[in-house]
Structures are given as C-alpha cells and as structure tokens.
C-alpha positions in Angstrom: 14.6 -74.2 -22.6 17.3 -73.1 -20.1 17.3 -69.8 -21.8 13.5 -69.3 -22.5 13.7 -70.0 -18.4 15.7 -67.3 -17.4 14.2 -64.7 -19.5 10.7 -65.8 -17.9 12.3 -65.1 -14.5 14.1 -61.8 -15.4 10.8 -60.4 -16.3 9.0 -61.9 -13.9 11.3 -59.7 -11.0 10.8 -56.8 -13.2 7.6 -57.1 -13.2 7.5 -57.2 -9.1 9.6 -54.5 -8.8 7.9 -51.8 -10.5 4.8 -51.8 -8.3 7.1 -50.9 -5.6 8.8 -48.4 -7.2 5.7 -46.7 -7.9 4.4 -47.2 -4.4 7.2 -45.3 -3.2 7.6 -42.9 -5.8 3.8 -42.1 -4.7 5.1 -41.9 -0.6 7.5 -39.7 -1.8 5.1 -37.2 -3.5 2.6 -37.6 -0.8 5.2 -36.6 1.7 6.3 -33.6 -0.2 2.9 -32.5 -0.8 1.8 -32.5 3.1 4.8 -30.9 3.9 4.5 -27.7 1.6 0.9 -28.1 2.7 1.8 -27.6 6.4 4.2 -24.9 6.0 1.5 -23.0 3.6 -0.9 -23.6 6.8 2.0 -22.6 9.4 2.3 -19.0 7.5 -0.6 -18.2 6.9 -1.0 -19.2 10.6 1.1 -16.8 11.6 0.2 -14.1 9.4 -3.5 -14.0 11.0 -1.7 -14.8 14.8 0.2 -11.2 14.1 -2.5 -9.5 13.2 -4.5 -10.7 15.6 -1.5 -9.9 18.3 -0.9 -6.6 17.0 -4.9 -5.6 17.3 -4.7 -6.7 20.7 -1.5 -4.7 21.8 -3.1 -1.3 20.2 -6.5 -2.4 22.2 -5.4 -3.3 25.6 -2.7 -0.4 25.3 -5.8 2.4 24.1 -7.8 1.1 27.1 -5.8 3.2 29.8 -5.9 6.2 27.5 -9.2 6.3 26.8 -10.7 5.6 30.4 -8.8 9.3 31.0 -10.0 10.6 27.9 -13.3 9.9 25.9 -13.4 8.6 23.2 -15.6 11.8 21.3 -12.8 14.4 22.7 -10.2 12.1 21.2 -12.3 11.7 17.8 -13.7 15.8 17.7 -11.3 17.1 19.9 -9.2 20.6 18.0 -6.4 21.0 19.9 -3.7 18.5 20.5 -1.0 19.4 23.1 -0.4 15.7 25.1 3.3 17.3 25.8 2.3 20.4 27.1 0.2 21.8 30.1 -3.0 21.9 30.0 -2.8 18.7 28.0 -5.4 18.4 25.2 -6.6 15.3 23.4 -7.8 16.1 20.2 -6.8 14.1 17.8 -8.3 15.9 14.8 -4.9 17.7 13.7 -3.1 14.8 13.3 -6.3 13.0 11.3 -6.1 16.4 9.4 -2.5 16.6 8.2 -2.6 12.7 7.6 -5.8 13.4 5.2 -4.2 16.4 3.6 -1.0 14.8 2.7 -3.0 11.4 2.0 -5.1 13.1 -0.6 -2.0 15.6 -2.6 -0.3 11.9 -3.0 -3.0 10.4 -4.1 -3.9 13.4 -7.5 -0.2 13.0 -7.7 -0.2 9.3 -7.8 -3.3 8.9 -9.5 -2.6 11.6 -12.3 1.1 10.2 -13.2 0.5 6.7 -12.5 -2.7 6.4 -14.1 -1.4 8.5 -17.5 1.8 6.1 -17.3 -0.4 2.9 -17.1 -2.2 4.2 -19.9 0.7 4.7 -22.2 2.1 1.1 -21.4 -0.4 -0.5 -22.1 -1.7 1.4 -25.4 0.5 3.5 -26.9 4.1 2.0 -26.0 6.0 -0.6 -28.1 6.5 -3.7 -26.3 10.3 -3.0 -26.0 9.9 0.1 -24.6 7.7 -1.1 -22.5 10.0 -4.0 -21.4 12.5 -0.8 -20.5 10.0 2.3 -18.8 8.1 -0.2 -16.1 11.1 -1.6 -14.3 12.6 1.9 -14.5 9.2 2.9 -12.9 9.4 0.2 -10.3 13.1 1.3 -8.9 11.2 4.4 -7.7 9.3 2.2 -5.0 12.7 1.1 -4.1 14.3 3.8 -3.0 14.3 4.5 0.8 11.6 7.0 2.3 14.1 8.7 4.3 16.0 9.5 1.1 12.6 10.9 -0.1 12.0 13.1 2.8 15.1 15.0 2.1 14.4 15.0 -1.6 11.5 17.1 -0.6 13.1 19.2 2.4 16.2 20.4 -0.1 14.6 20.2 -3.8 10.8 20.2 -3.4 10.5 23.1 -1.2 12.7 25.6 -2.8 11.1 25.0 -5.8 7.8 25.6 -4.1 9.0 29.0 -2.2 10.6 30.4 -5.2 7.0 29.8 -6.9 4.9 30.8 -4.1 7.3 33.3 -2.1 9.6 31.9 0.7 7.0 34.6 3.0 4.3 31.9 2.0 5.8 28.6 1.8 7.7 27.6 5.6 10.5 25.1 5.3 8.4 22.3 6.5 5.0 22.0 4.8 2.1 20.0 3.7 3.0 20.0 -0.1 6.0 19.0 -0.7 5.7 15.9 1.7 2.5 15.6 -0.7 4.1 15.8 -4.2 7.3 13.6 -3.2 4.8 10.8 -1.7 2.7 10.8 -4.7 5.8 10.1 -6.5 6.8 7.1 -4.2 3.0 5.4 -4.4 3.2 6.2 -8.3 5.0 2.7 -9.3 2.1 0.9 -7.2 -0.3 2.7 -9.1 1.1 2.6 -12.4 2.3 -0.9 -12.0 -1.0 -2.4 -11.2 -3.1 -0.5 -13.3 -1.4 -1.3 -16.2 -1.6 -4.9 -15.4 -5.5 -4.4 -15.0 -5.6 -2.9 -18.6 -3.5 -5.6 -20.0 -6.1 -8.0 -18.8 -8.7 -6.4 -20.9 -9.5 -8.8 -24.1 -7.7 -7.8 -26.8 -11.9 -8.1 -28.5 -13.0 -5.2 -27.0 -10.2 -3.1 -28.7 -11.0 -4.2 -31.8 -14.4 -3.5 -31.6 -14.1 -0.2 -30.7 -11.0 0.6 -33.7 -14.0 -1.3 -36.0 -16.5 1.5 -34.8 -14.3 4.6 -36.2 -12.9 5.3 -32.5 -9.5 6.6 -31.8 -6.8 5.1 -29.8 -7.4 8.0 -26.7 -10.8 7.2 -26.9 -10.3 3.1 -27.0 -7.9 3.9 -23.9 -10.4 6.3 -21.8 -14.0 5.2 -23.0 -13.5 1.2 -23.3 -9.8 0.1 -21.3 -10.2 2.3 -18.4 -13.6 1.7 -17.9 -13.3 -2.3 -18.2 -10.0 -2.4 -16.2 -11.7 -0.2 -13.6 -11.8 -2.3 -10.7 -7.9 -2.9 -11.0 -7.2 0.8 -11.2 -9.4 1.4 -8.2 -8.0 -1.1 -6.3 -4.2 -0.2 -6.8 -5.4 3.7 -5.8 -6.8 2.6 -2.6 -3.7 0.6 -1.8 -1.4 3.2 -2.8 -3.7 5.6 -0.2 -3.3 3.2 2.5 0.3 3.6 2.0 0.2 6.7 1.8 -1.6 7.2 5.0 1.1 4.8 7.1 4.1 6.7 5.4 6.5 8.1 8.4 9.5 9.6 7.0 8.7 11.6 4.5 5.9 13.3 6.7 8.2 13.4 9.9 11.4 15.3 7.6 9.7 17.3 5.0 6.0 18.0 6.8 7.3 18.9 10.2 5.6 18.4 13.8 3.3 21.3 13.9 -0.5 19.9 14.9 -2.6 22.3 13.0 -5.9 21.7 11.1 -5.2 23.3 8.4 -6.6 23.1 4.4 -3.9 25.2 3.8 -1.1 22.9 2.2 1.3 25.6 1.9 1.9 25.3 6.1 3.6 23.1 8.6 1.8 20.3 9.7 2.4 17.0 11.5 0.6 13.5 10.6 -0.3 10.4 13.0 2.7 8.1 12.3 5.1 11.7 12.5 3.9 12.1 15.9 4.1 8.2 16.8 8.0 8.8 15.8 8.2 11.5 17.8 6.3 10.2 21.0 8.7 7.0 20.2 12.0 8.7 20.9 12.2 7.7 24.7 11.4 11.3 26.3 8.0 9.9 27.4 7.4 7.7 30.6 6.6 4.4 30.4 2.6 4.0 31.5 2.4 7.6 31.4 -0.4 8.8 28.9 1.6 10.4 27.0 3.1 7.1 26.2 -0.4 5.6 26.0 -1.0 8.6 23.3 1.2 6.2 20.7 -1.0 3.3 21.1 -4.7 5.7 20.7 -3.5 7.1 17.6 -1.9 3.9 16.5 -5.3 2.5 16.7 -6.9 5.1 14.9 -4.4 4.8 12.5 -5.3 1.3 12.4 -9.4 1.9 12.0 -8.5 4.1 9.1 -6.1 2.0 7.3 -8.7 -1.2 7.5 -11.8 1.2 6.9 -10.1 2.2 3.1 -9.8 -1.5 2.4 -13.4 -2.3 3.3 -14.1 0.5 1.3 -12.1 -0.6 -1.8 -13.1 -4.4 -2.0 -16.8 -3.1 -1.8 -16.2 -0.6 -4.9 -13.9 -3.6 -6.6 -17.1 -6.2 -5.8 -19.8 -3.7 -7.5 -17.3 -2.8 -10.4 -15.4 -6.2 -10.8 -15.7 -7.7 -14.7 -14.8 -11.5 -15.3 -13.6 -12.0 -19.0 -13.2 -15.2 -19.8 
C-alpha cells in the first residue's frame, strides 16, 4: 500500500508540473515572437522615416533654388553654366547625358543578361550552372570606381582605335555606357533567370510535345511567361543605372552637352552632384542649392521608372500555381 502511495503521489506532482512548464514554455515564445515583431516594425520604421527625411531635405533645399529660377527654365532650359557668368539653369544636359548613358547600359545589360539568363535556365547543365551564376554575380561586386578606370584605360582605346582617336575624345558617352551595362548585367541576368526558373516545368513540355525546338521553347513560351520578372529586373537595373556616379564622373567626363552623339564628352546628374560636392561652392549659395534641384530631379526620375515598372509588372504579371 505504502508503495502504491508513493507512486500515486510522484505522478500526481508530475502531473502539476507540466501545465506549468507549458505555460512558460508558451511566455517564452510569446515573448520572442513580440520581440522580433517589434524590431521588424522598428525597421521598417525607419526605412519609411529616411525616405521620408531624405524627400524633405531635397524639397526644402530645391525651394531656395527654384524661387530664383523656374521651374520650366530648369526642366527646358539648354544651357547649363551654374559656375560660370552669366549663369544658366538648364538642366536638360545633364538629363541628356544621364539618358544617353542610361539607355547604352541598358542594350548592354539587357542583350548579355537576358541571353545569359536564357542559357541558365535552358540550355546549361545544372553543374555548370551551379559554377557560371556566382561567377556572374562577383561582377556586381566589384567597386564602380574600379569600373570607371576599366573604361577610361581599356574601353576607350579600344573604341578610338575602332572609330579613330580624331572621333572618340578620352572621356565619352560610350564607354561609361558599355562598362555600366556590364556592372547592371548580374542584376539582370540574375533575376531573370530566376523568373524563368519559375516557369512550370508543364509548359515546356507542352511545347517539346508540339514539335518545337528548345530556342523556340526559350523565346516563344519561357520568355514570354517569365516576362514580368525580366521586365522588372531591367527597370531596376536602369534605375541603377541612372544613380551610378563613378563610372560616369571618371570615364564620361564633366562636359554639359546635349548631345545623341555617344562618341563625345558628356557629364550626367550625380557626375555633376560629385563635382558641385567637392567644397569649392558656398554654403547657401545657389550654386550649392544646384546639388539639391538636380538631386530632386534625380529623385522624380528614379521613382517615375519604378511606377512605371510595377504598372507594366501588374498588366503582365502571371500566377502559376
């Protein structure tokens, strides 16, 4: 009986304790789980809060500018001299070698990136592949300045000894172009192959059932199902293309000129920004002012190209479930 007794008792205090031990096991995770609920809040909190801040900087900065300047000189305005006297506001120049560059990195980016996403994803063998994309991804790695000079002592010899040194200055549009496609080509590549991956492997088969060819399983059924990804990753590559400063300020030099002409010297927004940046320019002056305008514009641009791409993602976007 004595023994019967004590067994009763031993699991009568096990049973008592475990309760509690759940409870608090349950605390425990509760705390833990409004803690990394907090700190997800706090960062995104102060992701919007800098954003927010640095929107407000360019704005109340821009107002002193433009109550000297309008707004249409700055916008339509040809010649841009802020240094020099008579000063001149026009910002169209700087929007023009930004563009120029901006659009020979993305054909660069777009033709290399897009023909190395299709090859990963279709043609490759799964160790290769394994091997050529984080090869791929060390080029978006590498510092900008170091891609600057790439294109000021590799690029543009290449390009005067194809074009004639009379026609191809040191600093021009094209070779900043060519070596910045080849930065924003990893993003490209990268997430366009990812897009195609996505793609049900059903669709494939279809097509191979149909009598089609792998090139046209790759361009007439992957590309065109995966095209929301591949159009997102090009406008992101573009926005980066547009905010690139080192490339642009070593190999494109600081000569405004509108200009199609990518064979000449040019100078883009953030080369200028750089330039304006050094110190040489009064505090409060409007020259200084000059950093925040185009800044903003900069800015405008930059968020204009994302609008842009979600709306294109949103009408081309494809579920598969």
């Amino acid at each position: 009986m004595s023994t019967n007794s004590g067994s009763n008792t031993a699991s009568s205090s096990d049973s008592r304790l475990l309760p509690d031990e759940v409870l608090r096991r349950r605390r425990r995770q509760y705390l833990e789980q409004s803690i990394v609920a907090w700190l997800l809040r706090v960062t995104a909190l102060i992701s919007v809060l800098t954003t927010i801040g640095i929107v407000l900087i360019l704005v109340v900065e821009s107002v002193g500018f433009f109550s000297q300047v309008s707004v249409w000189e700055f916008v339509t305005g040809r010649e841009w001299t802020p240094l020099f006297k008579p000063q001149k506001f026009g910002a169209l120049p700087l929007i023009g070698g930004t563009l120029l560059v901006a659009v020979i990195a993305g054909l660069v980016s777009l033709t290399l990136g897009l023909g190395a996403a299709i090859f990963l994803s279709e043609y490759a063998p799964e160790g290769v592949r394994k091997i050529l994309k984080p090869v791929l991804e060390i080029l978006a790695g590498i510092p900008t300045v170091v891609y600057g000079y790439f294109a000021l002592t590799f690029i543009t010899p290449i390009l005067q000894g194809m074009f004639g040194s009379d026609n191809v200055i040191i600093f021009n549009a094209l070779s900043a172009g060519i070596v910045m496609g080849l930065m924003i080509m990893p993003m490209v590549s990268t997430l366009s192959e990812d897009a195609m991956i996505a793609v049900p492997r059903s669709l494939r088969d279809a097509a191979y059932a149909l009598g089609a060819t792998r090139f046209e399983v790759s361009t007439k059924v992957v590309i065109p199902a995966a095209l929301s990804g591949i159009v997102a990753s090009f406008i992101l590559a573009l926005s980066r293309a547009i905010g690139e400063t080192m490339i642009v300020k070593i190999a494109a030099g600081a000569t405004p000129n509108l200009t199609l002409n990518p064979l000449e010297s040019i100078q883009a927004m953030t080369a200028y920004i750089v330039q304006i940046s050094l110190g040489e320019t009064a505090h409060g002056s409007i020259e200084y002012q000059t950093i925040f305008a185009v800044g903003l514009l900069l800015f405008v641009m930059t968020l204009a190209m994302n609008i842009l791409g979600r709306v294109i993602i949103s009408r081309f976007r494809q579920v598969y479930e």
